[in-house]
C-alpha positions, 0 to 999 in steps of 0.5 A: 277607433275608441276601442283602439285608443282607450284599449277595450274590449266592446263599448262602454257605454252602448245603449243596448240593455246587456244585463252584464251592465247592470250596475246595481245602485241600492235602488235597482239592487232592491228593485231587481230582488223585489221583481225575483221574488215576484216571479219566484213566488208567483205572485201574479200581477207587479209593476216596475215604475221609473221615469224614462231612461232609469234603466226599467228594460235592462232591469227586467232583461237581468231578470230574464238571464238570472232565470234563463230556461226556467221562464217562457215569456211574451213581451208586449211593446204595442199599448195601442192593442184593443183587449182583444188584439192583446190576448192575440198579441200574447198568444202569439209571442208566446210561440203559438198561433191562436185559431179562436177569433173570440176573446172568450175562446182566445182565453181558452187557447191561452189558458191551456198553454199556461196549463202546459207550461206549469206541466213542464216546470215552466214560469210564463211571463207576461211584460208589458211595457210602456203600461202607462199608455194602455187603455182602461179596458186593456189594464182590466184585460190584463187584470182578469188574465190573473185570473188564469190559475190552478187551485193553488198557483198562479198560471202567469206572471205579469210585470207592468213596467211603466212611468210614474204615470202610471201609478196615478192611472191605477187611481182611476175607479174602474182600474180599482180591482187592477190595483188591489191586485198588485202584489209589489213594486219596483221602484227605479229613481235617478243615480245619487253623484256619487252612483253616477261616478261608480256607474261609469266606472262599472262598465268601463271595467265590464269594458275591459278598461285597464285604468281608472282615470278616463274620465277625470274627477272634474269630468265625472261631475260634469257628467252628473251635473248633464245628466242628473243621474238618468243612467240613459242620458249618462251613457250618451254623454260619456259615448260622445265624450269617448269618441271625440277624444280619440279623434283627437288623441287625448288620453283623458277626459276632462271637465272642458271636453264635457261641457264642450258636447252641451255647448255645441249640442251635441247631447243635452242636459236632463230636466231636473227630477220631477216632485213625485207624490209621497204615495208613489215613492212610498212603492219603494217601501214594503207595502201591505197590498191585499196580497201582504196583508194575507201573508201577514195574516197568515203568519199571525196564526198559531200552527196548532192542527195539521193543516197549519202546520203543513201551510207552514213548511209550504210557507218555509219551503217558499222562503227556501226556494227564494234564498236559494235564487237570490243566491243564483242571481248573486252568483251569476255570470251575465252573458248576451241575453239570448232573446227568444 
């Protein structure tokens, strides 16, 4: 019906995260180039932070199209896993079956499909969601995983997407070497009204709409005004919206329309954005983790013997790598995600 009434092509606002809906807020822009480089340059252990509904899954779901067949992944929804149930977990939406029984022996197994995977050219991705409920003793198990390497390369790729929370968990004192070990965050925070304007407009064009003036300016505010800019709450209040005003024939959406869907509650309005602490939204500033603090130590020296001078093109060689899937994921055509 709405499809029919308003002339598109698939729905606007689905709340299944298809990466060819993304709309790239200067925030998510620079968290989806963090989580690249991330993975681009192997950098080991990385978090994405945001509260519910910002967009975290669609976000890593983009980095997995944008690296298509270069990346094997597992992907943990579980957090009630003991450490061992996590290793098995792994193994195991990783595509194999474990035989060791042992977390000792599991490890071993793990370790030799990693081995197998950087043979083939392959990157294996580790994404944890929801991190911010797992045990301590999970969060250090994850920590010695990155301890699976070569001499010179990381073996897996973990991403901890969580809520702020999480930030706060990694303070505890025995998650402190966990903590040291996160290279970069991605830090995701709620859409500005004027974002919240471009957002609906963005995927009513990925939609196929023909028109511009769906939604009336006066409706558009009213969306913020709802939603407070939670992209997830956004789509909910537009998808109602769509639906009854094709029930009753109306080609436009306007404020009253809106504000009618809180009154009868039909959807409900967002508690306004918690006060986070200044050492969490400094995450979405480059930070000098222990791992940027050898890279800057590192380009601190003069490159006077030989051996420097190869760790420099090593270094260029990184940076060039980097440009060049920046540029694929600028140039990329999203489709469905084919999910393995």
């Amino acid at each position: 019906m709405v499809l029919r009434h308003f002339k598109l092509k698939e729905e606007p606002f689905s709340t299944t995260p298809d990466p060819r809906f993304l709309y790239k807020s200067p925030v998510h822009q620079q968290a989806l180039e963090r989580l690249v480089t991330a993975v681009t340059l192997r950098k080991g252990i990385n978090a994405v932070l945001g509260e519910p509904g910002l967009g975290k899954t669609l976000l890593i779901r983009t980095l997995l199209k944008g690296f298509s067949d270069q990346v094997c992944f597992a992907w943990v929804f579980n957090t009630t896993l003991s450490a061992k149930e996590l290793v098995r977990y792994i193994c195991r939406d990783f595509g194999f079956k474990p035989k060791a029984k042992e977390v000792g022996d599991l490890l071993m197994e793990l370790y030799t499909f990693l081995i197998g995977n950087f043979e083939k050219g392959l990157i294996s991705l580790l994404i944890v969601d929801e991190a911010q409920n797992l045990q301590p003793e999970v969060l250090e198990e994850i920590r010695q995983l990155s301890n699976l390497e070569t001499a010179n390369k990381k073996l897996i790729q973990v991403i901890l997407s969580g809520q702020p929370q999480l930030d706060v968990n990694l303070d505890h004192p025995s998650l402190h070497q966990l903590k040291q070990r996160i290279c970069l965050k991605a830090v995701l925070t709620r859409l500005s009204q004027g974002e919240t304007r471009r957002y609906i407009r963005h995927r009513l064009d990925i939609a196929g709409a023909r028109r511009d003036d769906i939604f009336t300016d006066a409706a558009l505010t009213a969306v913020y005004e709802i939603s407070n800019g939670v992209p997830r709450l956004i789509n909910q209040v537009c998808d109602n919206a769509l639906l009854i005003a094709a029930k009753r024939k109306k080609t436009q959406v306007d404020s009253v329309l809106i504000r009618e869907l809180l009154e009868n509650g039909v959807v409900t309005s967002s508690s306004p954005p918690p006060v986070l602490p200044r050492r969490y939204m400094a995450a979405y500033q480059p930070e000098v983790t222990p791992c940027r603090a050898k890279e800057k130590e590192g380009n601190r020296k003069s490159f006077s013997n030989p051996e420097e001078s190869r760790n420099n093109r090593k270094s260029l060689s990184n940076s060039e790598k980097l440009e060049k899937k920046m540029r694929d994921f600028q140039e990329l055509d999203f489709g469905v995600l084919k999910m393995h």
